[in-house]
N, C-alpha and C positions, 0 to 999 in steps of 0.2 A: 929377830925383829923386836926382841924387849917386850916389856909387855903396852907398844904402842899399839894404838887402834887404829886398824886402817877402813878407808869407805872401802867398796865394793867396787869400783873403781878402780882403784888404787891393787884390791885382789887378780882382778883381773886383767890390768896391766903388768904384775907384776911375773904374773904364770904366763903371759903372753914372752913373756922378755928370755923367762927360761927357757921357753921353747926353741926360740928364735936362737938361742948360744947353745942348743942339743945338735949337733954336729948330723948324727942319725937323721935329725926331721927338716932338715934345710934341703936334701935331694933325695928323694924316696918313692918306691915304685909301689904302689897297691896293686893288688891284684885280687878282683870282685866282682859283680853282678850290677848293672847300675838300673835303677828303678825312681823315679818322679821325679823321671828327666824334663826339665821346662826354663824354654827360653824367655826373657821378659824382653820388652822394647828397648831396653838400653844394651841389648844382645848380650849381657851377660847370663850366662847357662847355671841353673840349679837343678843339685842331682844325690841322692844316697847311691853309697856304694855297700854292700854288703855282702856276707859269704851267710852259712848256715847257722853261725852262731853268735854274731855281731854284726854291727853295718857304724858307718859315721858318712854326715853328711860334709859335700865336697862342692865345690863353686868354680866354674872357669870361665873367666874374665869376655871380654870380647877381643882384646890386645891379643889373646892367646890361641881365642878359637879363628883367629884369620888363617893361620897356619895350619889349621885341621881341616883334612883332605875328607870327612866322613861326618853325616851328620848320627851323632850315638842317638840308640834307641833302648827305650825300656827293654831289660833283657838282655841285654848286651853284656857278654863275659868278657872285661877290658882289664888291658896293666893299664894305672892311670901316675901321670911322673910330676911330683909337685914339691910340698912342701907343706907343712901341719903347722899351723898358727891357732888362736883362741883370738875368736870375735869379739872385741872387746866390750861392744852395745851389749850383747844378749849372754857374754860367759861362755859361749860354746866352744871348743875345738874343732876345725873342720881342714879338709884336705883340701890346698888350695891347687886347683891341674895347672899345668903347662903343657902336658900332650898327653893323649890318648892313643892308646891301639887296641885294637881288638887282640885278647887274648890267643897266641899261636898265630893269629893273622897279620900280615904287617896293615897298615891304616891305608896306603896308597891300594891294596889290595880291597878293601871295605870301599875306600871310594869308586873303584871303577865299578865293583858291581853295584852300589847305590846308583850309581850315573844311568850303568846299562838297562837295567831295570826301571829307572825310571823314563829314559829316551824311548824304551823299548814299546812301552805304553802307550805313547803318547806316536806311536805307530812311524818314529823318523825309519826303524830299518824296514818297514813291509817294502816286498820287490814291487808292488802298487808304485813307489815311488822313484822307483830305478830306471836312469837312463839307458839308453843303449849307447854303447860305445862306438864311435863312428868308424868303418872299416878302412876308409882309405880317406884320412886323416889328412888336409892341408898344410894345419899350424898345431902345434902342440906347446901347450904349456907347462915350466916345470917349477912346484915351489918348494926350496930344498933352501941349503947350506950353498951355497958360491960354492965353497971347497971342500975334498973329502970324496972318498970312495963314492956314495951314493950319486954324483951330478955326471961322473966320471962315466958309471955305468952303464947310466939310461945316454945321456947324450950319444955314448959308442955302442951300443945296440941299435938303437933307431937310426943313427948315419949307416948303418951296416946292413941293416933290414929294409930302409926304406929311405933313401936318401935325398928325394925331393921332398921333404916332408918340411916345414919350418921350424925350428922349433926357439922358444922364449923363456930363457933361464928370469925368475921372479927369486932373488935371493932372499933369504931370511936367516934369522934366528931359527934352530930347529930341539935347545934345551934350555935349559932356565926358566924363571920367574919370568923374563917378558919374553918368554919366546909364540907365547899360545897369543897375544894377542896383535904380536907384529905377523905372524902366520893368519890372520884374519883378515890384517888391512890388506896382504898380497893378495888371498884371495877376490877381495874386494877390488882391487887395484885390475887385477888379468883380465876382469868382464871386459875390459875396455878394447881387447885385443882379439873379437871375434874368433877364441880359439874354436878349435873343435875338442876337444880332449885336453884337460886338466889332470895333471901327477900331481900328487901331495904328498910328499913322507921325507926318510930319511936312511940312515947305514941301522943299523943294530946298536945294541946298548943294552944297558939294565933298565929295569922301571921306570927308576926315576929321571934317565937321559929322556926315555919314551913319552915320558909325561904330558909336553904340549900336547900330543895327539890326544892323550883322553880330558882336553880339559871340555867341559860343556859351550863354550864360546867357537871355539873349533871345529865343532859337532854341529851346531846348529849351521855355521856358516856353509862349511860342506851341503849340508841337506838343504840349504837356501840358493846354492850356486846354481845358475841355471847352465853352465858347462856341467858335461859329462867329467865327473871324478872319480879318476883311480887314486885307490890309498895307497900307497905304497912303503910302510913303517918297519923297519927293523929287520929280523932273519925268518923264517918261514914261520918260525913257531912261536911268534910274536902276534900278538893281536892287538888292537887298540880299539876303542872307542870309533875312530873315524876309520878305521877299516870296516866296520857292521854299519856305519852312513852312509857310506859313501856308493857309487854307483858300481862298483867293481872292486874287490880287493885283490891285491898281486902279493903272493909270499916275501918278494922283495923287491928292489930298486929296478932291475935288471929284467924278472918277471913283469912290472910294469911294462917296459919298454914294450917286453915283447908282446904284450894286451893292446898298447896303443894302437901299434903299425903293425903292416901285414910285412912278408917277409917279399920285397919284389920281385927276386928271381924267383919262388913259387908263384907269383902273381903271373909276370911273364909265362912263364912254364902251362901256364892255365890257362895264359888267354891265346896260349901257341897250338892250346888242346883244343880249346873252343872254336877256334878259325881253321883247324883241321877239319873236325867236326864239320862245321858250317862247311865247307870246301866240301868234303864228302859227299853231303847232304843234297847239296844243287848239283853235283855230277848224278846222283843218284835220279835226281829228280830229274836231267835234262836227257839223262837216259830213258827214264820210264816215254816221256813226252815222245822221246823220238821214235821207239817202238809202236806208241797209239800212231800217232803218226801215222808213221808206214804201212803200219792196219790200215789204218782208215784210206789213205792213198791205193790200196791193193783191193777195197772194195768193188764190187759193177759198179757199181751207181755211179761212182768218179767216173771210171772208165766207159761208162756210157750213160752219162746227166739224163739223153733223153728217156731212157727206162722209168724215169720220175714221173713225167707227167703221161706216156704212153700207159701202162695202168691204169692211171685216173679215168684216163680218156675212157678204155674198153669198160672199166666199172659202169663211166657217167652213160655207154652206149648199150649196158644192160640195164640199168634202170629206164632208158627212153624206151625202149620194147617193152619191157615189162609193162610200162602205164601207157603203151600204147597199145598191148593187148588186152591191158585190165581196162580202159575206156571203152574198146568194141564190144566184148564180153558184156560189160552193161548195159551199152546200147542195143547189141543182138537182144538181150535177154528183157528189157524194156518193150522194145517193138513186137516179141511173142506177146507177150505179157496184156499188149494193146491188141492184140489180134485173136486173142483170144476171147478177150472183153465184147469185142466189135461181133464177134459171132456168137456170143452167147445171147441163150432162149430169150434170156431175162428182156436185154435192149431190144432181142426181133419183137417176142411177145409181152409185153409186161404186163397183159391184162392175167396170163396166165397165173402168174403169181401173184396177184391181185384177188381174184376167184378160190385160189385155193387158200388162202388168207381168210376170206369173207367166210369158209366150212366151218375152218377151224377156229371161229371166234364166236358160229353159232352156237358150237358146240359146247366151247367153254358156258358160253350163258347159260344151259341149256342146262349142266352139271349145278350151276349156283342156284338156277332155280330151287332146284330137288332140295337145296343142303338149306334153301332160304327159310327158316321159322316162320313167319307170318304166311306162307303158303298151307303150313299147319292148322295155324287158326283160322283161315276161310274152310277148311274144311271141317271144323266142328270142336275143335281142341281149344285149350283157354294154357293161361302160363303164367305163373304166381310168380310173385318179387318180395321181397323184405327190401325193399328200398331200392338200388340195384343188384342185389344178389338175386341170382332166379333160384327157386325152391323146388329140387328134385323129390325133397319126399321128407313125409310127416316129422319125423324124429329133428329137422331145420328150425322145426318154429317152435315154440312156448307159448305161453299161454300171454295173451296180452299184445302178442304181436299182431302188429298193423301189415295188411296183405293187401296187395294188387292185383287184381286177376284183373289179366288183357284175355279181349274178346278178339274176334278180328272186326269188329266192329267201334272198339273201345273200351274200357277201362271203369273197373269197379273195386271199390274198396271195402273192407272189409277187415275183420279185428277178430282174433284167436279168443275162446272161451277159455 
């Protein structure tokens, strides 16, 4: 450099320039802890990344983060794959990303359980929301690949299981970048075909074939279909996203099918049982009937109807005796009853009882006299009061009491000392 002076500027372009020709910091993988992770409105992401004894801060674009299948979080042990430059405003070095993964985890793996955990919440898989699959299915819709093992499967299971069934092949893309959202407008597109049951899926693949199935556009679509949705993605041990939405999940293409429709010769078979059944049931029954029957035919009463009201009759001809010996019975016992009236003393003589009436009523008088008080006082007695109480005897009165002495003549008053 000579001993020219350079601005700061000029420093910092110039260590920018080194870096930029270090062969090492043009593709390089970090691997560290990221912490004051924060997006701004021009979606570019600011982030340090650090281990236990260092950290440097790292910036990833928006250009970059389209491509990131996960959104990173504080905490997060990630390889991050960039490239090391110096900011040339502020003099820093920082790691500029191009892709992220979660450390040991691939990123398609971080995004599905980001997805799942968050659909999960917001309650798209509760069975609350799950259709029932229709049992003997009309029309059936399938959205797949035109070509390839998977359309091949379901189409020849369900012609095989159930072959008055309709069924509506809805072609698509089923991997790539535009396959998740051509797989939405089918679904969108099927409403229009009054299915009864909807298939969604595809053959097997790795992850990333699998992908449309976990995209969130997909997911929701599914759970907005008002057709009954079978998932049907990949080999058994595959899962997706739209297999936990959907109204039914089938391990494969073929497992689908056999969810949609019933199997007909079982159908038949069953309904050959049922109308056994039913056939048995009315012989049973027109047997029981014909035996009441023939009871009831073997009865008297059939064989002699008039037994019915001959009964009645004898009944109705002992209640006419009976209340025509209970009406004599009262009239015998009335007419003594008056005959005896007619000869008694009383009506020959009534003075009799008249007289001996008049004895017994002198007499009573004759007992009131004796018990009558004022019979007392004509004979010489008097009979003290305090007021109305009569006074038996001294210990009654006080001193200052006011006294009545009856005479049988009248009344004199008098006052205690």
């Amino acid at each position: 450099m000579d001993d020219k002076t350079f601005t700061v500027s000029q420093i910092n372009a110039y260590i920018n320039k080194k870096l930029k020709q270090d062969v090492n910091l043009k593709n390089i993988y970090v691997r560290g802890e990221i912490s004051n992770y924060k997006t701004y409105p021009s979606g570019h992401s600011y982030f340090t990344l650090k281990d236990k004894k260092s950290q440097i801060s790292a910036v990833m674009f928006k250009g970059s983060k389209r491509f990131l299948k996960f959104e990173p979080k504080n905490g997060m042990k990630v390889i991050v794959k960039g490239k090391v430059e110096v900011y040339e405003t502020n003099g820093k070095y920082q790691l500029y990303a191009v892709r992220i993964t979660e450390d040991g985890i691939g990123e398609l793996h971080i995004a599905f359980e980001q997805l799942k955990k968050k659909l999960e919440k917001e309650g798209l898989f509760d069975d609350a929301h799950k259709k029932e699959i229709p049992k003997y299915p009309k029309r059936i819709g399938v959205i797949t690949a035109q070509t390839g093992a998977a359309i091949r499967d379901i189409i020849t299971t369900i012609k095989k299981r159930y072959p008055i069934c309709e069924i509506l092949v809805f072609s698509t893309l089923v991997q790539g970048d535009m396959a998740a959202e051509q797989i939405v407008r089918k679904i969108r597109f099927s409403q229009k075909f009054d299915l009864d049951t909807l298939i969604v899926g595809r053959g097997g693949g790795s992850i990333e074939d699998l992908w449309p199935f976990n995209e969130e556009i997909v997911a929701r679509e599914i759970y907005a279909c008002k057709t009954p949705v079978i998932s049907a993605v990949g080999h058994e041990i595959d899962y997706t996203i739209s297999d936990f939405v959907a109204d039914k999940r089938a391990p494969t293409p073929t497992g689908a099918a056999v969810l949609a429709v019933p199997d007909l010769a079982e159908v038949k078979y069953k309904v050959n049982q049922i109308e056994d059944k039913i056939t048995r049931n009315i012989q049973d029954r027109l047997m029981q009937n014909k035996r009441k029957l023939d009871n009831i035919s073997q009865k008297q009463i059939f064989k002699n109807p008039e037994s019915i009201y001959e009964i009645k009759e004898m009944n109705l001809d002992s209640l006419i005796a009976k209340l025509d010996y209970a009406s004599k019975s009262i009239i015998t016992e009335n007419k003594n009853r008056l005959f005896k009236l007619e000869n008694s003393v009383i009506l020959k003589n009534p003075e009799e009882i008249t007289k001996s009436k008049r004895i017994e009523f002198e007499k009573n008088i004759d007992k009131l006299k004796v018990l009558n008080p004022l019979l007392t006082l004509k004979r010489g007695y008097t009979m003290a009061k305090v007021g109305d109480k009569i006074i038996s005897s001294s210990k009654d009165v006080e001193s200052g009491d006011e006294l009545d002495i009856e005479f049988d003549d009248g009344t004199v008053n008098t006052k205690v000392i």
